[in-house]
N, C-alpha and C positions, 0 to 999 in steps of 0.2 A: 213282257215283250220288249225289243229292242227295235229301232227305229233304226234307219241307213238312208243316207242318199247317196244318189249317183251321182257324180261331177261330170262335166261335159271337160273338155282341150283346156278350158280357160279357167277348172274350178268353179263354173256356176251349178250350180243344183237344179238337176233337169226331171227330178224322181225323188219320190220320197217312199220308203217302203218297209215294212213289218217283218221283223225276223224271230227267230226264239233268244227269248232270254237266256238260257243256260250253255247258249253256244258263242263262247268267249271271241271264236278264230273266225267268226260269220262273215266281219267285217274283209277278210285276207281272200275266205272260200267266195263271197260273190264276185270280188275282184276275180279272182282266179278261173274259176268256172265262167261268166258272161265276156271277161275282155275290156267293162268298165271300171271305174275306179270307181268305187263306194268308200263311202265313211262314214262312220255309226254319229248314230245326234242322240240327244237327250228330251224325252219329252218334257219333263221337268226341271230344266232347264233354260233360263231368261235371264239375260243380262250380267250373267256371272254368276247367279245366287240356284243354287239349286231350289225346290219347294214341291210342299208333301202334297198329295192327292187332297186335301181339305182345304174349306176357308174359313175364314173369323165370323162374326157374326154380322158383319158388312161386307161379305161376299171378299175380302182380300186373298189373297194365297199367302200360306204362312210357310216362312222359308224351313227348309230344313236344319232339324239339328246337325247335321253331317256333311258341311258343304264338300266333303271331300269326293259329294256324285256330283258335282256342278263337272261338266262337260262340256267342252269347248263352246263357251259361251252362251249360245242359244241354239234351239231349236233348228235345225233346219227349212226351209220350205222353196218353194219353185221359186228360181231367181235369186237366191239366195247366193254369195261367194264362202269359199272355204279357203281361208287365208292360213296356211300350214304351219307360220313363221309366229303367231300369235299363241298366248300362252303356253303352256307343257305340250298341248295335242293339239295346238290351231283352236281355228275360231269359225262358226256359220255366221257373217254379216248382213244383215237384211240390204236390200238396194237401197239406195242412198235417196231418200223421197225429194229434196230439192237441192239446188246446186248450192246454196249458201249454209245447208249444215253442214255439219263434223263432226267426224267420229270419234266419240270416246275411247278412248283406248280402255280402260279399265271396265266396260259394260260391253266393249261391241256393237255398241246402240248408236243411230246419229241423233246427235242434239240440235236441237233451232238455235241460231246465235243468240236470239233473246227469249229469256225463261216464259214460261207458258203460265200465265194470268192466274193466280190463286183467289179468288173472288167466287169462287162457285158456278160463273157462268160458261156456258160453250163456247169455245172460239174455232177458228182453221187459221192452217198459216198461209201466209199471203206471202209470196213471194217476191213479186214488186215491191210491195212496199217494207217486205221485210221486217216484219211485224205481224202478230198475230189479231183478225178481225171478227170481233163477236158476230158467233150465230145470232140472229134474233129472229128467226122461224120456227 
């Protein structure tokens, strides 16, 4: 199966929807036939790296051998931007979760200005204080 969203005026993703696989020109035909602009996404597709339907034996996703199906970045989903100008075919950007990260350019992804605690425990990011504040519930 092939995955599509719709972009709204400004390129956000207002629609996420399921087409067939073997219909190369889906992406052109829903534009054409509805009047909105669609663009195909990947569902295996995260941060640049394509990855196969399986996991490790710690539940990871193991990337594909053939990243040549990584597809404009990531996934699509509601709220999502479609930046055309980014790699070969553009890019789906998630929204930007707080105002003091930034985007990577090589993943698509926002990063927290400061790395996220390798210590085993749960944190959230705290935007005030711009730093991340261990769960401890």
């Amino acid at each position: 199966m092939s995955h599509f969203a719709k972009l709204d005026e400004n390129n956000v993703v207002t629609f996420v929807t399921v087409g067939r696989q073997e219909d190369d020109g889906l992406e052109a035909e829903l534009t054409a036939r509805t009047g909105d602009v669609y663009r195909q996404t990947s569902y295996n597709t995260y941060g640049g790296v394509h990855y196969t339907q399986e996991s490790d034996d710690e539940g990871n996703r193991i990337p594909s051998a053939d990243q040549s199906k990584a597809f404009r970045f990531n996934y699509a989903g509601i709220g999502y931007t479609f930046d055309p100008d980014k790699g070969t075919d553009g890019a789906f950007i998630p929204p930007k979760p707080y105002d003091s990260w930034v985007l990577d350019e090589d993943t698509c992804l926002w990063e927290a200005p400061v790395a996220y605690p390798e210590d085993g425990n749960a944190y959230t990011w705290n935007e005030e204080a711009g730093d991340w504040v261990e769960v401890t519930e």
